[in-house]
MARROSE-159556 format. One line per 10 residues: their letters; for each residue x negated, y, z negated of C-alpha. Coordinates in Angstrom, 2 decimals, padded with zeros to 5 digits. Last residue first. Example, Ala and Ser with C-alpha at 12.3 -4.5 7.8 and 13.67 -1.06 7.14 Angstrom:
<sites>
sa = -013.67 -001.06 -007.14; -012.30 -004.50 -007.80 $
</sites>
This chain:
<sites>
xxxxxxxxxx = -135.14 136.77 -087.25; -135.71 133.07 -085.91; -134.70 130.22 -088.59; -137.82 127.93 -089.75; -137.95 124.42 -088.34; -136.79 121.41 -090.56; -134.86 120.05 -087.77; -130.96 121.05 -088.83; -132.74 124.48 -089.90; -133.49 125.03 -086.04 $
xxxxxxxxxx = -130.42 123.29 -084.76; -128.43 126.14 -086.45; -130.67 128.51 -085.47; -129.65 126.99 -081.71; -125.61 126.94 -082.81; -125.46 130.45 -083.60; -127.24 132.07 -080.30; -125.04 130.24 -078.22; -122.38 131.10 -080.05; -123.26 134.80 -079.48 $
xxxxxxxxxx = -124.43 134.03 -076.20; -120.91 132.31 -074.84; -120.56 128.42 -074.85; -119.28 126.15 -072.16; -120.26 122.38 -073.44; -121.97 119.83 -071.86; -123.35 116.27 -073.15; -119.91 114.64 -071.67; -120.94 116.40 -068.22; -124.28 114.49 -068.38 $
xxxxxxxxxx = -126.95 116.14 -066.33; -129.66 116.34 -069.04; -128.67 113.47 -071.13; -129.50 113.79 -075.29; -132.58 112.15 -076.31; -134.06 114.61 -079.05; -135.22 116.89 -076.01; -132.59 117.20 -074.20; -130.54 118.80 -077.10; -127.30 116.98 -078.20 $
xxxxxxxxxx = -124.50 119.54 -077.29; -126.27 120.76 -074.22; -125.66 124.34 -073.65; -124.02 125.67 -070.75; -124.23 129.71 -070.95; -121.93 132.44 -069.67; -118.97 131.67 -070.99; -115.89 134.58 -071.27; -114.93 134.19 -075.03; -113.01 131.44 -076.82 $
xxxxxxxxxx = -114.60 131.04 -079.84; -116.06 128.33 -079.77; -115.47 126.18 -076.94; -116.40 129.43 -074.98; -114.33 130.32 -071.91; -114.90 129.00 -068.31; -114.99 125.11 -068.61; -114.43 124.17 -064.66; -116.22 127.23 -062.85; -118.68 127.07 -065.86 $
xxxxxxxxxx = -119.18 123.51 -064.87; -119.51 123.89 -061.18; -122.44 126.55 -061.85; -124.29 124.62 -064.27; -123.91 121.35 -061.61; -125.79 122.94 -059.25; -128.06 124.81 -061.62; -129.29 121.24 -062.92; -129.30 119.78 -059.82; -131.54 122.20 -058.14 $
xxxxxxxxxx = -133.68 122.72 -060.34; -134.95 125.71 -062.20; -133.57 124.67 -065.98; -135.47 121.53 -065.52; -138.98 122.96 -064.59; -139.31 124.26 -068.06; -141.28 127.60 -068.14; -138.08 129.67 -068.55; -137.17 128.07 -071.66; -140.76 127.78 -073.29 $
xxxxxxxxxx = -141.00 131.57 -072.67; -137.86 132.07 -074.28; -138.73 130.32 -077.40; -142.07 131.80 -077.73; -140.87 135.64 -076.95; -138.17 134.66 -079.82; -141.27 133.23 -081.86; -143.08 136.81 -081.93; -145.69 137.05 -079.22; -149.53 137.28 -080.17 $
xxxxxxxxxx = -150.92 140.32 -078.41; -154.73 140.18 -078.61; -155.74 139.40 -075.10; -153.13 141.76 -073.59; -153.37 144.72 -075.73; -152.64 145.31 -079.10; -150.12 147.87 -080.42; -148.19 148.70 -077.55; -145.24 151.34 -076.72; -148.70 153.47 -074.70 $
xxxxxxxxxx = -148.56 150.94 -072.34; -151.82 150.54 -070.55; -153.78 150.06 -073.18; -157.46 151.19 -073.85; -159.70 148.15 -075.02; -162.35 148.77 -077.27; -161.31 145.55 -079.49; -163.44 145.67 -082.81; -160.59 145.01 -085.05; -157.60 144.58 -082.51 $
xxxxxxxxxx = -155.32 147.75 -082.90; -156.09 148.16 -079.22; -157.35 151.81 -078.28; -154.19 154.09 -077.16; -154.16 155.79 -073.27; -153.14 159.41 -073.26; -149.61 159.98 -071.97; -148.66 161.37 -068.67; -147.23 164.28 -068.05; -144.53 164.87 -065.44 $
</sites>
């Protein structure tokens, strides 16, 4: 099959061919949108990959399986007052079973609650 022809960044001045022909700008002049942003900050805290923390993840969604929303299959464990404005990281009263949609809800909530812009 074909392959097809390498683009030039969209950069100003940038010679650089790219590798993915999907792209606009290549690597050094991508700038990620805030959902990359917020998801890269997720994965990049050591929390979320510890032991204790995906210990007791697990054993909560095996205890709280359905959202406290809505009341759809869980798949997330959200803390009700965010870790970072003080709330406890591995307190089960902090907890709540929530699925993505909520999820999803309640964090743009939390982003207008703080005087941040929503996420499109």
């Amino acid at each position: 099959m074909p392959r097809l022809a390498k683009k030039p960044c969209a950069w100003p001045g940038c010679s650089r061919l790219l590798l993915y022909t999907d792209r606009r700008y290549c690597s050094k002049h991508h700038q990620p949108s805030p959902q990359e942003e917020a998801r890269r900050e997720k994965r990049a805290d050591p929390f979320y990959k510890r032991a204790p923390w995906l210990r007791l993840r697990l054993l909560f969604l095996r205890a709280n399986p359905w959202c406290r929303e809505c009341g759809r299959p869980a798949t997330v464990v959200d803390h009700i007052k965010p870790i970072k404005d003080g709330g406890e990281p591995l307190d089960e009263r902090n907890l709540q079973s929530l699925c993505p949609s909520c999820h999803s809800k309640k964090s743009a909530q939390e982003c207008n609650r703080f005087g941040k812009e929503p996420q499109r």
